[in-house]
C-alpha positions in Angstrom: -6.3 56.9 2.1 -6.4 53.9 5.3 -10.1 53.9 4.8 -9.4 53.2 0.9 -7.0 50.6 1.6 -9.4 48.7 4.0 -12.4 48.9 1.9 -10.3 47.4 -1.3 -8.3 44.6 1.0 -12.7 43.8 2.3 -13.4 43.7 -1.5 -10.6 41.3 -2.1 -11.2 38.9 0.6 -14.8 39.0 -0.2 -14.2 37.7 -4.1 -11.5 35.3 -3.3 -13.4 33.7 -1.0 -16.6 32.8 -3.8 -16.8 29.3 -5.4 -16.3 31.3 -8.5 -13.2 31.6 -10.6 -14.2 35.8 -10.7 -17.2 37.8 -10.3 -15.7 41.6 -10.1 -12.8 43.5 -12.1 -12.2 46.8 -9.6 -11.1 49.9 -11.5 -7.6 51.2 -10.9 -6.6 52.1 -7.3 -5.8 55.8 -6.8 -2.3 56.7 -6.3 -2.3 60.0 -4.3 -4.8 61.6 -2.5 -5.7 64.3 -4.5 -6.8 62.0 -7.7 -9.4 60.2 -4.8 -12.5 60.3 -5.9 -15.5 59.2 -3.5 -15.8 56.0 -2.1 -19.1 55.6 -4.2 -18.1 56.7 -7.1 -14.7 54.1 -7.2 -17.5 51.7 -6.7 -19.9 52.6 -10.0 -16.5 52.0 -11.9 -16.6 48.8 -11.3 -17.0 45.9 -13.3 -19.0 42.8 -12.9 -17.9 39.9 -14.8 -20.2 36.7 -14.8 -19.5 34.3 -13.1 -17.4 31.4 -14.0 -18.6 28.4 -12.5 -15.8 25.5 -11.1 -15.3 22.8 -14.2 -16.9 19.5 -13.0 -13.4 16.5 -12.2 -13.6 13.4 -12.9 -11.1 10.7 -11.8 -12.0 7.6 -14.8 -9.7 4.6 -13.7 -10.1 2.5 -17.1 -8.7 -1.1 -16.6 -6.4 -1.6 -20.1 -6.2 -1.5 -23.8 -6.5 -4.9 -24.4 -8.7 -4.3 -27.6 -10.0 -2.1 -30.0 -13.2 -2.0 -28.1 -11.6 -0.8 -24.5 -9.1 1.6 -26.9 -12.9 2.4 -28.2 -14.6 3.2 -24.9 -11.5 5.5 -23.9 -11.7 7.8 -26.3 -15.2 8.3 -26.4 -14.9 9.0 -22.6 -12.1 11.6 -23.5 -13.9 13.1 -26.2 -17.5 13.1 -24.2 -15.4 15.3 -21.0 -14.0 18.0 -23.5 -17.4 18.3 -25.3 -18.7 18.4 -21.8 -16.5 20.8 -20.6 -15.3 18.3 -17.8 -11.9 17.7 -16.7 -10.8 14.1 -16.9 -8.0 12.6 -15.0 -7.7 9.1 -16.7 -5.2 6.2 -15.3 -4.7 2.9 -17.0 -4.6 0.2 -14.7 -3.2 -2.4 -17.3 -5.2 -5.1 -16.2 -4.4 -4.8 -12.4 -6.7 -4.4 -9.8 -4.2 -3.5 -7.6 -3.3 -0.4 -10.1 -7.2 0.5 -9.6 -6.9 0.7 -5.7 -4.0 2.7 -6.2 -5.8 5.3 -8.8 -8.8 5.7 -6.7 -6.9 6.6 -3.6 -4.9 9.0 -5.7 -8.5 10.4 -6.9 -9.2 10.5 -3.4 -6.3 12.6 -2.6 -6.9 15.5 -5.7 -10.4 15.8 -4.2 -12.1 15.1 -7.8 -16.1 15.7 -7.8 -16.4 12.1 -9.2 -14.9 8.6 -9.6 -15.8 6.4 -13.0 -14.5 3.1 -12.2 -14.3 0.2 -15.5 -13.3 -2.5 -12.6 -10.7 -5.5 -14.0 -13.1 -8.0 -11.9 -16.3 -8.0 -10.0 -14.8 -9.1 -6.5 -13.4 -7.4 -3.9 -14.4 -3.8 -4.2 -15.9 -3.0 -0.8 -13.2 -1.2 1.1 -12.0 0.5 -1.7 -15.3 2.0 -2.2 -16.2 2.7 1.2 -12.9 5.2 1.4 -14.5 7.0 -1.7 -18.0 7.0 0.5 -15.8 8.4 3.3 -14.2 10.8 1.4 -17.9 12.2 -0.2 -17.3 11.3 -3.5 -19.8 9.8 -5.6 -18.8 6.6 -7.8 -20.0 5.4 -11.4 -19.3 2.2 -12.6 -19.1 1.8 -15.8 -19.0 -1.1 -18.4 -18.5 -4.1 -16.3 -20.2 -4.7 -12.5 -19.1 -4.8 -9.2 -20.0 -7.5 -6.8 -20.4 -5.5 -3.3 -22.6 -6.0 -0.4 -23.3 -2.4 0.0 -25.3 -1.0 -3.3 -24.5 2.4 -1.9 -21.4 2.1 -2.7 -21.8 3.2 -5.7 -24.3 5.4 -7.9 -25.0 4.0 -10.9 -23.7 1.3 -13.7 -23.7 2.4 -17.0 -22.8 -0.4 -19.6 -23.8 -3.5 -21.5 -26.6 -6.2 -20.4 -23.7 -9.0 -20.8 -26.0 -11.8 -19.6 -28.3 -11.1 -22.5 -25.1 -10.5 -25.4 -24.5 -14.1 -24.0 -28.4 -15.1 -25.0 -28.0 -13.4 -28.2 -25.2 -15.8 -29.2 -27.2 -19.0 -27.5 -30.0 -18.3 -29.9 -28.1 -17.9 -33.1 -26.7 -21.3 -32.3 -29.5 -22.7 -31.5 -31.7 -21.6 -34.3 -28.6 -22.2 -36.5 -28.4 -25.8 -35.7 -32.0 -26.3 -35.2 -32.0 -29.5 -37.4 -28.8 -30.7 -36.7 -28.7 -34.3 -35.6 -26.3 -36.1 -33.1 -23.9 -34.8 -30.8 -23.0 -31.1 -31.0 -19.7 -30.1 -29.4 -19.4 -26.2 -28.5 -16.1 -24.8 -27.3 -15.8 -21.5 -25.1 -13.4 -19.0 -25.7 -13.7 -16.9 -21.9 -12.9 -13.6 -21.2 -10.6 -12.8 -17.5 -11.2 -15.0 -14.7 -13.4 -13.5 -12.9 -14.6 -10.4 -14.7 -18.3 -9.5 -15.5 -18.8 -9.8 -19.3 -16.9 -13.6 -19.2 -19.2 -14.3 -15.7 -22.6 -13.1 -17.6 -22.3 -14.0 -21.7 -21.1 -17.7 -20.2 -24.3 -17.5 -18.1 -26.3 -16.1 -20.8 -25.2 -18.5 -23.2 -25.5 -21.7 -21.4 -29.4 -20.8 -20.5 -30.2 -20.8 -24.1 -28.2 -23.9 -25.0 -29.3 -26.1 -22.5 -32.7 -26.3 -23.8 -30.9 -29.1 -26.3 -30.0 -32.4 -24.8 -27.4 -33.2 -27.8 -25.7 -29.7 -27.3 -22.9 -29.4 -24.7 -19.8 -27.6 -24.0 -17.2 -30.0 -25.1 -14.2 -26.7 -24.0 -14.0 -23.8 -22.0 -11.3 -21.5 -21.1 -10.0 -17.9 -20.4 -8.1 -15.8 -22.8 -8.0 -12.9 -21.3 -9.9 -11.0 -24.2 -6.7 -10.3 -26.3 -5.6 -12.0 -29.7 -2.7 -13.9 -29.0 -4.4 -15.7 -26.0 -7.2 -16.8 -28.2 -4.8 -17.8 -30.8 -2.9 -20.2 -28.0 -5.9 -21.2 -26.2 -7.7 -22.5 -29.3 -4.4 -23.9 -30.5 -4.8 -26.1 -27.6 -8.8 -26.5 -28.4 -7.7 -28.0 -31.7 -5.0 -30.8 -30.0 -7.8 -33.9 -29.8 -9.0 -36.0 -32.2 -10.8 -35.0 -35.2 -14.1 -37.1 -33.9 -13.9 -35.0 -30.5 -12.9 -31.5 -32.1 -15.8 -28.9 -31.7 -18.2 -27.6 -34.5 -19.1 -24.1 -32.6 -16.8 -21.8 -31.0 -18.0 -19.1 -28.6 -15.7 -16.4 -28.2 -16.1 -14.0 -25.3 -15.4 -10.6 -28.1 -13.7 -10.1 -31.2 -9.8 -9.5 -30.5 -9.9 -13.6 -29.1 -11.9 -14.7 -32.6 -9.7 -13.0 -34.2 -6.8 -15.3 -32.8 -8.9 -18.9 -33.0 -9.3 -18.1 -36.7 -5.6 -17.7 -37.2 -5.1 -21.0 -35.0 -7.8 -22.7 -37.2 -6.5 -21.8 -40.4 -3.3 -23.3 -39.4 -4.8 -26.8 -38.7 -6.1 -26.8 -42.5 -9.9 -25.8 -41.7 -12.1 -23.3 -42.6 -13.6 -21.1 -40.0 -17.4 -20.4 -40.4 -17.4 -23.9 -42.5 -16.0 -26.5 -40.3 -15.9 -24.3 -36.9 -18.9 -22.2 -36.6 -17.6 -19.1 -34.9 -20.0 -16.4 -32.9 -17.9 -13.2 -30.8 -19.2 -10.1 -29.0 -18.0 -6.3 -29.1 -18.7 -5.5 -33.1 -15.6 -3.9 -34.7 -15.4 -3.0 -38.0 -12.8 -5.3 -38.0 -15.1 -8.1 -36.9 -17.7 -7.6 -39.3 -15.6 -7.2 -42.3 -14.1 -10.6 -41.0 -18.5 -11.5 -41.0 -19.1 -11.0 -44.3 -16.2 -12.5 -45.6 -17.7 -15.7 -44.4 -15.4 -16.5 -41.6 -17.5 -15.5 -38.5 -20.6 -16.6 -38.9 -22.4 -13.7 -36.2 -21.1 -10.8 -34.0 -22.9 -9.7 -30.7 -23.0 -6.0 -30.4 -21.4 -5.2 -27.2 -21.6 -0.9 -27.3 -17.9 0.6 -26.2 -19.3 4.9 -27.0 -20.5 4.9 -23.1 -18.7 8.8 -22.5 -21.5 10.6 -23.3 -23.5 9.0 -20.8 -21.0 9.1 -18.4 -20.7 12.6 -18.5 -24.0 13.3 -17.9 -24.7 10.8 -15.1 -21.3 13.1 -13.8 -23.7 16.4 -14.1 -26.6 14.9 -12.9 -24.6 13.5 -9.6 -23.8 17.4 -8.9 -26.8 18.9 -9.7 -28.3 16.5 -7.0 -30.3 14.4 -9.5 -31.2 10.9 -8.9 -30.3 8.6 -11.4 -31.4 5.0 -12.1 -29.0 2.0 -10.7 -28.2 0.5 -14.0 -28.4 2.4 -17.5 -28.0 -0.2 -20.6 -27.3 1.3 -24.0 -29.2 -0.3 -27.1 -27.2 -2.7 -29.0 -28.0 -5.8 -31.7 -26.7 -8.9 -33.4 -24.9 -8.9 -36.7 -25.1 -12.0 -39.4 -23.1 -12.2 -42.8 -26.4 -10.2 -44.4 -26.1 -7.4 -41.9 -22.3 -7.0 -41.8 -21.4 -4.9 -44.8 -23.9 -2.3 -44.2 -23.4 -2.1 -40.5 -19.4 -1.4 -41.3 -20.0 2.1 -42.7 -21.6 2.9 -38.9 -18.8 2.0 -36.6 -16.6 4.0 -34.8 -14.3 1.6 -33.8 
């Protein structure tokens, strides 16, 4: 009976020490020593189970819900990891950096397989992300950029081409006022200080724009991407005199053009008449608000990024190489467009 006992305890150490969750079911262990059968024949008994292999964890810091487009990019994310069969441990950071720290380290600690990061700003990332490198865990970026000196810091970005959404809405403008004469006066709705998308659709935008001499930006502020910002900000846009006031608004995404058109309306004018307005993301919201006549073009700014993510999660464990940026396919919308784009969205 010892020489049972030891053999079963060897078997037992043996399966809990595999990566997998169980790979053998033993038969029942004889009670007395007269039911013993042979060593070898307790052994045919058994039963081999497949193996169940370890579910891939990742750690997603996602920096708000400031719109329908980062509500947008969450759930796909969610939805991609149970299709996937991927844990997710999500953790809002509400706009803070500091929040973001904080849920990487904690990522850190649970020993996840990777980290998704959807940074607030594009600065100050390095020792943060040197930790994760310590630690052996690979990093995504996704959506917006980080501004590091160390690429391999980080795997991969997978997200928007913001510099050329801000093109996009340079050259509707352009084109649009091709034969307008005298002084054009554009005003800027920005996203947050500092974050990528309000860095590169400025950039993009002004490139295009500065090919006209009687085009320049007579306003230009932050609004932090949300609605009530854009609806104080252009409030104070709209405080000069009527010969000053500007004829195109750029707005950094929809939840702040949705604001300036309240704040317009309120000053008696008509937006996409006497304020030409052009946003980024593409909400259904947004281009019911198109073909109503009151934005005159949406930039497509694509928020369904999870199932990407989850692959570039897969191929990081499998020991894949993956490209350093992956940029999803995405368009401009006019009034013509806008109804039949609505039936499409998901957001």
């Amino acid at each position: 009976m010892a020489s049972w006992l030891l053999c079963i305890l060897l078997l037992l150490c043996l399966t809990a020490c595999t990566t997998y969750e169980s790979e053998l079911k033993l038969p029942p262990v004889p009670t007395t020593d007269e039911s013993l059968p042979s060593l070898e024949e307790w052994m045919q008994s058994a039963e081999y189970m497949p193996p169940l292999k370890k579910s891939i964890v990742v750690g997603f810091s996602q920096l708000g819900t400031e719109s329908a487009w980062r509500m947008a990019n969450t759930t796909s994310i969610q939805d991609a990891a149970k299709e996937s069969g991927i844990t997710l441990i999500l953790k809002n950071a509400e706009q803070s950096q500091t929040k973001q720290f904080e849920a990487v380290r904690s990522f850190i600690r649970q020993k996840v397989d990777v980290i998704a990061i959807a940074p607030v700003v594009e600065s100050g990332w390095d020792d943060i992300l040197q930790e994760a490198k310590r630690a052996g865990i690979p990093v995504i970026i996704v959506d917006r950029s980080v501004d590091v000196q160390d690429s391999s810091l980080f795997v991969t970005t997978i997200g928007s081409d913001f510099y050329e959404e801000g093109v996009k809405a340079g050259k509707y403008i352009r084109d649009r006022l091709r034969n307008v004469p005298g002084t054009i006066r554009v005003a800027e709705l920005q996203g947050t200080s500092g974050s990528t998308p309000s860095i590169q659709r400025g950039e993009g935008f002004r490139s295009i724009l500065a090919e006209r001499d009687n085009i320049f930006f007579s306003q230009s502020a932050p609004a932090d991407f949300t609605e009530d910002k854009g609806r104080q900000v252009m409030n104070r846009f709209l405080q000069v005199p009527k010969e000053e006031r500007a004829q195109v608004l750029f707005a950094h995404n929809d939840e702040m053009a949705f604001g300036a058109i309240q704040a317009i309306q309120k000053a008696g004018l008509k937006p996409g008449e006497d304020i030409i307005i052009v946003s980024v993301d593409g909400s259904r919201k947004a281009l019911r608000i198109l073909a109503d006549g009151q934005i005159n073009a949406v930039v497509e700014c694509n928020p369904l990024l999870g199932p990407q993510l989850m692959q570039a999660a897969k191929e990081i464990i499998a020991g894949r190489t993956l490209p350093k940026r992956m940029v999803p396919r995405e368009d401009i919308f006019t009034q013509e467009s806008a109804s039949r784009e609505m039936l499409h969205r998901r957001f």
